[in-house]
C-alpha positions in Angstrom: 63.0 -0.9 64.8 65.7 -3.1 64.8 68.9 -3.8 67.5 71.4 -2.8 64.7 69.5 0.6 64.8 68.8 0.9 68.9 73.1 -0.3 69.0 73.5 2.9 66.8 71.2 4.9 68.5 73.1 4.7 72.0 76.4 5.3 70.3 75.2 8.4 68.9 74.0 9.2 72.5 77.2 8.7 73.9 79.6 10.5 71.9 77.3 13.0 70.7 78.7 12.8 67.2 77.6 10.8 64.5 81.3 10.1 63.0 82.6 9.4 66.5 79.4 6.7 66.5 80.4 5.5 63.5 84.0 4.6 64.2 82.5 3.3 67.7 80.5 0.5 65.8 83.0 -0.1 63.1 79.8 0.9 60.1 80.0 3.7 57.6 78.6 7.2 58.8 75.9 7.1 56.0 74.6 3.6 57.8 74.4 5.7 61.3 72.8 8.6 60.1 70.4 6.3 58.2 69.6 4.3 61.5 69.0 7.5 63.4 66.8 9.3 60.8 64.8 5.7 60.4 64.2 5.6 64.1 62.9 9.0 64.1 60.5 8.5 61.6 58.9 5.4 63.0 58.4 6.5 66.4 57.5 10.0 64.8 59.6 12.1 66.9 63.0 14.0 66.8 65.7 12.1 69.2 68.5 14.5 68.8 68.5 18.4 68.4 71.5 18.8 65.6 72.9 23.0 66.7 76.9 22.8 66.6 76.7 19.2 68.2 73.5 16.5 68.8 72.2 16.8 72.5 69.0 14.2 73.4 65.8 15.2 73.3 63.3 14.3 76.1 62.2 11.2 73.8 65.7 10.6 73.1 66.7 10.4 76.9 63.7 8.3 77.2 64.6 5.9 74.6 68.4 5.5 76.3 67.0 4.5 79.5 64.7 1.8 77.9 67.3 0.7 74.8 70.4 0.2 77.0 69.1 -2.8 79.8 67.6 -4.4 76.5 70.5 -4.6 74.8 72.7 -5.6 77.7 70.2 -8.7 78.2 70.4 -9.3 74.2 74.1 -9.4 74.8 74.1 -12.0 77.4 71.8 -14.6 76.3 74.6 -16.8 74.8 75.9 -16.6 78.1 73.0 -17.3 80.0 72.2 -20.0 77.2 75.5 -21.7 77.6 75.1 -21.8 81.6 71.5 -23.4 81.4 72.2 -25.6 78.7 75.7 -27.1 81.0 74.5 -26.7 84.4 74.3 -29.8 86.6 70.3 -30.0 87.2 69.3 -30.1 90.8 68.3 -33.1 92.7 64.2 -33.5 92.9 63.1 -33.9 96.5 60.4 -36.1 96.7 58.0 -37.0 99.4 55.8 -40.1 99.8 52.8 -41.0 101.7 54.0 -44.1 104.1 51.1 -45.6 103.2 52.2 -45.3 99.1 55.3 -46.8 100.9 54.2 -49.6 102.2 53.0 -50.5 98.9 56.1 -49.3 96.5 59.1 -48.6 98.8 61.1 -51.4 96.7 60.5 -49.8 93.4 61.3 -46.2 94.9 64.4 -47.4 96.0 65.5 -49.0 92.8 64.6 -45.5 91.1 66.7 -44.1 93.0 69.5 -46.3 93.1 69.8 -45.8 89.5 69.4 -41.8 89.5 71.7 -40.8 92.2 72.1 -37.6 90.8 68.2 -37.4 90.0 66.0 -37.8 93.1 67.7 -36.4 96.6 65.6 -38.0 99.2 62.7 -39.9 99.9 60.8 -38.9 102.8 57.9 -41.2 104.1 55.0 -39.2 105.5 51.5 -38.4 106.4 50.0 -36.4 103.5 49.2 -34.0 105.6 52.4 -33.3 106.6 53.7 -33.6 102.7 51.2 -30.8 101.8 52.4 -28.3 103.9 56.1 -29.4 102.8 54.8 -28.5 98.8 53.2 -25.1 100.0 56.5 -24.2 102.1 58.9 -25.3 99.3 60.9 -27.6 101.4 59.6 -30.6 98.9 59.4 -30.6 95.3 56.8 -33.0 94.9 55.0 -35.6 97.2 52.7 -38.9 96.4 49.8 -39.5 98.0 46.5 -41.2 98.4 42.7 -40.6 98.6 39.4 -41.7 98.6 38.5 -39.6 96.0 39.8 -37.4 93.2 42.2 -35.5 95.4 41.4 -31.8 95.0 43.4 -28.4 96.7 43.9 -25.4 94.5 47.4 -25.0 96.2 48.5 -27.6 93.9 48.4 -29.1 90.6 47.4 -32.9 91.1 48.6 -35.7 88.4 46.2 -39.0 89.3 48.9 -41.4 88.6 46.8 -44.5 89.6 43.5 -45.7 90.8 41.9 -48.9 92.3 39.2 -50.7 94.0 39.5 -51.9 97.6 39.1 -55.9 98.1 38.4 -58.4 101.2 41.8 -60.2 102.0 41.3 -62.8 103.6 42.7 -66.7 103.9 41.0 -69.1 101.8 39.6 -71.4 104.5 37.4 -68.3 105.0 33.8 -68.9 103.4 33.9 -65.4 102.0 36.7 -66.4 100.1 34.4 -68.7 97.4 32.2 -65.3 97.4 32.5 -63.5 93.9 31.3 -60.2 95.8 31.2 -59.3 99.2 28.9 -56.9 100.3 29.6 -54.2 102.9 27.3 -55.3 105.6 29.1 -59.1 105.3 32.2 -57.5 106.9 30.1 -57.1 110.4 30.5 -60.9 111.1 34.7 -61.0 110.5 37.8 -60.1 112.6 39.7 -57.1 110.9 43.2 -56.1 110.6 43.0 -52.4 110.7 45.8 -50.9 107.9 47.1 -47.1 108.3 49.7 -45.0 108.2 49.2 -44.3 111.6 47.4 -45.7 114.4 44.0 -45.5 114.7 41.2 -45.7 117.4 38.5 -48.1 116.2 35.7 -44.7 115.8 39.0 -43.3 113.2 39.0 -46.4 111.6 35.0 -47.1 111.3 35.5 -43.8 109.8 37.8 -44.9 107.0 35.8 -47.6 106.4 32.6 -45.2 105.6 34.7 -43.3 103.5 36.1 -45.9 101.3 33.3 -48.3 101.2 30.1 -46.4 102.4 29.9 -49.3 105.2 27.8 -48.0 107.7 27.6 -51.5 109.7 30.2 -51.7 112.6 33.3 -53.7 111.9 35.1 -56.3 114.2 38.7 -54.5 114.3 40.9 -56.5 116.3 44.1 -55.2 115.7 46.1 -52.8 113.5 49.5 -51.9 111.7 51.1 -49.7 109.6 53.1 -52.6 107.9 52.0 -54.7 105.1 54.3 -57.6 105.6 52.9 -58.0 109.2 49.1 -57.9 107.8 50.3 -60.3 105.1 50.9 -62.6 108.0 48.5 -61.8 110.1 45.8 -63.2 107.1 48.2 -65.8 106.8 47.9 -67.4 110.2 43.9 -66.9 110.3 43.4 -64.3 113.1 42.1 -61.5 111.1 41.2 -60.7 107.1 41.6 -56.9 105.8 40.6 -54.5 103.7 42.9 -53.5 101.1 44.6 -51.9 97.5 43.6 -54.5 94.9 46.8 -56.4 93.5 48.1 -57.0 96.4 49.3 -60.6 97.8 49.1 -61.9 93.9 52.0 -64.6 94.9 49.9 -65.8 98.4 48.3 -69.0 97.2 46.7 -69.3 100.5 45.0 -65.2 100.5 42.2 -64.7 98.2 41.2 -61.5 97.6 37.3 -60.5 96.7 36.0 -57.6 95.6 33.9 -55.6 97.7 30.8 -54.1 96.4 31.4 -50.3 96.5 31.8 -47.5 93.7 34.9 -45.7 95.5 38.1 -45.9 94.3 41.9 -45.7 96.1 43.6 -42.3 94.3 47.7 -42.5 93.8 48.6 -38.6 93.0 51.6 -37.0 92.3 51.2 -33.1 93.7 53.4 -30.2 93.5 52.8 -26.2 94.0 50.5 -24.3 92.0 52.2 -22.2 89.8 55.8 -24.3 89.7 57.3 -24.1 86.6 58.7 -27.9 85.9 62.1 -28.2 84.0 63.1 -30.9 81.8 64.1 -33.1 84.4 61.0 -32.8 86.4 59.4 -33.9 83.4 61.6 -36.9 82.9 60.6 -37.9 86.4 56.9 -37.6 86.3 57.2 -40.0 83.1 59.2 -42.2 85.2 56.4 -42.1 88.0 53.8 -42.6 85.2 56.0 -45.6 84.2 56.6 -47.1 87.9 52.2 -47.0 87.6 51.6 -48.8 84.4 54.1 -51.5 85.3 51.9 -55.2 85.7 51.9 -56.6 89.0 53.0 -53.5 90.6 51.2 -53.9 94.2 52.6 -57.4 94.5 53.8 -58.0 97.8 
């Protein structure tokens, strides 16, 4: 079954005359006649009763009504091509933890800077509240962080980065000579607590199990949700933290050690289950993938 025969098939419906078909589709009457009797014998059925004129069998009425949307969609694909193909894409809208903030805002903002037309907005979130913007569709996609291998089935996750957690801290400290600190050594230091939000000292012993399995109390005296303040904060002596290895890499004065745990920090790009991603959201997730695998990138 080919179009060129379904094209003569509907004609033949229509005028009820094979000549009058014929004319209709600028072909010989032979070629129509052909087409019909070819159909017929494929789908091993009559289509037309032939008496003075040609009237539709059942089969044949049944074959119109499936024939003529299909070929009225085979007619406008070089239309619908043409439109895809020079449509202006739509802008991505992207969402990113605050804490993934803190650490990249400069590099978002360059990347955006240079695709104005590319990425809408930035928003700077909980992930919490960035999950429920994927599900509803009000974001397109949204970075985040975990502790572990982020996992939801209402989204496909991309792990776009992952580190170890280290002991900040100035390097007057004696812990800064250590080559390994070990989770009960943090007990006996003052702690700047770092979040996205703030957190009571139970939230952020909390944390601290999570990331490190620490399960000796820490000294927290303060907190804040901004890196440059914690920068100082080590800076000046009053507290060390716990942090993103990579950070600080320019502070001659901060050393950071490694603490002795098997978790890792998770940097994942989400979006809805079942999205279907055009080119350009490709393009971006490269460019995410890029913005990752650049050195130095947590240098603060």
């Amino acid at each position: 079954m080919t179009l060129s025969q379904l094209n003569y098939f509907l004609a033949v419906y229509q005028h009820r005359n094979m000549t009058k078909a014929a004319e209709a589709c600028y072909v010989s009457q032979p070629s129509v006649s052909n087409a019909i009797r070819d159909l017929e014998a494929e789908l091993h059925t009559l289509l037309f009763w032939r008496n003075k004129g040609l009237e539709p069998t059942a089969a044949g009425e049944k074959l119109a009504s499936l024939a003529a949307p299909l070929l009225k969609q085979f007619e406008a694909l070089p239309e619908k091509l043409h439109n895809y193909l020079h449509q202006v894409p739509s802008c991505i809208k992207l969402g990113i933890e605050t804490v993934v903030g803190e650490f990249f805002d400069d590099r978002f903002i360059d990347i955006c800077q240079k695709n104005p037309s590319f990425i809408e907005k930035v928003n700077y979130c909980g992930a919490d509240f960035l999950q429920r913007c994927i599900q509803d569709e009000t974001m397109d996609f949204a970075l985040i962080t975990s502790v572990d291998p982020f996992e939801n089935p209402r989204f496909y996750v991309h792990t776009v980065y992952c580190g170890s957690v280290c002991l900040y801290t100035h390097k007057d400290n004696p812990l800064a000579a250590c080559a390994l600190v070990r989770p009960e050594q943090l007990a006996d230091i003052p702690l700047v607590g770092f979040s996205e939000y703030a957190l009571s000292q139970e939230e952020y012993q909390e944390l601290l199990v999570q990331m490190l399995g620490n399960l000796y109390p820490c000294n927290i005296v303060c907190y804040s949700t901004n890196l440059s303040t914690v920068f100082r904060i080590i800076q000046k002596k009053i507290a060390s933290a716990i942090l993103l290895e990579g950070l600080f890499t320019s502070a001659s004065d901060i050393q950071a050690v490694p603490i002795a745990s098997e978790k890792k920090i998770y940097f994942s790009l989400i979006w809805k289950t079942g999205r279907v991603l055009t080119g350009e959201e490709v393009l971006f997730i490269k460019t995410v993938e890029k913005l990752f695998a650049l050195p130095g990138i947590l240098e603060v």
